[in-house]
N, C-alpha and C positions, 0 to 999 in steps of 0.2 A: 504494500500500500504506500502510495509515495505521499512525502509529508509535504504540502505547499509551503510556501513564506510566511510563516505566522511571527509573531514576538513570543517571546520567552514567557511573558503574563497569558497570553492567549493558549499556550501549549501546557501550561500548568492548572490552569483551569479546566481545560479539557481532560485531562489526566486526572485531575479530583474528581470531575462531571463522570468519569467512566469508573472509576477506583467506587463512587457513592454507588452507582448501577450494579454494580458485582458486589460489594457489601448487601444491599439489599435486595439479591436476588433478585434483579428486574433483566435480568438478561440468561436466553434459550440459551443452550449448548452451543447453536449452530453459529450464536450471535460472538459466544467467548471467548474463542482463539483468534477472531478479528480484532476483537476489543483489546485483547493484551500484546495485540500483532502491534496496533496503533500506539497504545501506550510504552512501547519498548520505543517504538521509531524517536516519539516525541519526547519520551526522555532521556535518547541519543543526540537531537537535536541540541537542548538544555545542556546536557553536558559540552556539549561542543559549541555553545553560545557563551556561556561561562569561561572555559579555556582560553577563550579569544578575548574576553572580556579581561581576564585578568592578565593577559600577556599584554593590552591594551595598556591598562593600567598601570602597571611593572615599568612600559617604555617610557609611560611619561612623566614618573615618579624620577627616571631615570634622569630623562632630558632637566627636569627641574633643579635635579644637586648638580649640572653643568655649571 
């Protein structure tokens, strides 16, 4: 399932939205290896928005004690 361009607030929410669906049993069998297909994707994504984020941040902590 490919993940579109979301924000890291939007992919986190969706991730709670689905994580509350499977807590309360609102989701078929057929529906739940989708659901955790998606939520692995978009918690790769977060991971790798983060990384970038902090390497981000590191550079320009960097460039400031110049």
């Amino acid at each position: 399932m490919a993940t579109k361009k979301i924000s890291y607030k939007e992919a986190i929410e969706e991730v709670e939205t689905i994580l509350a669906e499977i807590e309360n049993d609102e989701l078929d069998v057929d529906e739940l290896a989708e659901k955790v297909q998606r939520v692995s994707a978009l918690l790769k994504m977060c991971k790798e928005k983060l990384h970038t984020t902090n390497e981000q941040v590191e550079n320009i902590l960097k460039e400031m004690d110049k």
